[in-house]
C-alpha positions in Angstrom: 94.0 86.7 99.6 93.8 88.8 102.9 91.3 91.6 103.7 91.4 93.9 106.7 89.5 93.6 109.5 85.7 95.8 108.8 86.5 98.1 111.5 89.7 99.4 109.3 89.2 103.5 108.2 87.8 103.0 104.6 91.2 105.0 103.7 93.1 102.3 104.5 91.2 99.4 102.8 93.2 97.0 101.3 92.3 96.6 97.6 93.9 93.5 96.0 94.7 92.8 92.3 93.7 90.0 91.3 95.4 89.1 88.3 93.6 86.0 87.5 90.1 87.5 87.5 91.1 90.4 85.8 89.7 93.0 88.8 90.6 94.8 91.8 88.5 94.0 94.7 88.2 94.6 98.3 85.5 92.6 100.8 83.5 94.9 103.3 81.4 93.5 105.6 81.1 90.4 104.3 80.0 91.6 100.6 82.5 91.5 97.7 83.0 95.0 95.4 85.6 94.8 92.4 86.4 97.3 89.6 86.4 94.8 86.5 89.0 95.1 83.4 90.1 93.4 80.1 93.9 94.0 78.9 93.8 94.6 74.9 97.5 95.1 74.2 98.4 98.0 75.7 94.8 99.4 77.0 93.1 98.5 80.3 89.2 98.9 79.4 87.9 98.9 82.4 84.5 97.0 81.6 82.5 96.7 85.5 82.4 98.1 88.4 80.3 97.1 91.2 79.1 97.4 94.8 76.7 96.1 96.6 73.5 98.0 97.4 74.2 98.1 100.7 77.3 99.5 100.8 77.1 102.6 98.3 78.0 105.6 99.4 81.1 105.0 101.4 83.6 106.1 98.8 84.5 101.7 97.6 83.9 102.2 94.0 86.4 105.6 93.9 89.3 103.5 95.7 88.8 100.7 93.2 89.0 103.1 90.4 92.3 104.9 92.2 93.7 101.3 92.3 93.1 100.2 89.0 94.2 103.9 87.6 97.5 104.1 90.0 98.1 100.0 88.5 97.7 101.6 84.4 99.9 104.4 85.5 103.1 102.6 87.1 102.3 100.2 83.9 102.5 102.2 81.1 99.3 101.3 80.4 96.4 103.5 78.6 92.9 103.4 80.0 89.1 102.9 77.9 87.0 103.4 80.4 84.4 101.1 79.3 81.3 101.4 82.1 79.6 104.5 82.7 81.4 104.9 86.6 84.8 104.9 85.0 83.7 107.2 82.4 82.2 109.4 85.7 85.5 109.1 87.6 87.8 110.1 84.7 86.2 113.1 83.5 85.9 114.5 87.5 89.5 113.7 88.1 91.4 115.5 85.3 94.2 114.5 86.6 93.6 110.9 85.0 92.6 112.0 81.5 97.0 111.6 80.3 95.9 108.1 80.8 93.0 107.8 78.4 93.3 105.7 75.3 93.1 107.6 71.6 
């Protein structure tokens, strides 16, 4: 996996999917932050999603949440949101609320 360099406009931080781990994540300075999810069928719960203390309030845990919302999107896939930020996110951004699960 690749990260951009620190000094990259939070815009245009590369969030990776990584399939394996079942997250999206990005590294800023130094420190990890991922949007966790589980696949049941046809439904992305999306379980965690974490920061680091030190790096709240710079907008990391909202471009997780676009990634892992834009990936259920161009999947066909529903969304649970599971942990109380993605229950946050979804209800302020009405234009995700097509995606959630019945």
């Amino acid at each position: 996996m690749s990260y951009l360099p620190p000094d990259v406009p939070s815009s245009e931080r590369l969030i990776i999917h990584n399939r394996e781990a079942c997250c999206f994540e990005t590294e800023v300075d130094g420190l990890r932050c991922v949007a966790d999810y589980r696949l049941e069928g046809a439904v992305m719960a999306l379980t965690h999603t974490g920061v680091p203390r030190a790096l709240e309030g710079r907008g990391i845990a909202a471009q997780l949440m676009t990634a892992a919302l834009d990936h259920a999107r161009t999947q066909g896939l529903k969304v649970r949101p599971v942990c109380s930020y993605a229950v946050v996110y979804m209800r302020r951004h009405p234009e995700t609320q097509d995606l959630l699960a019945d």
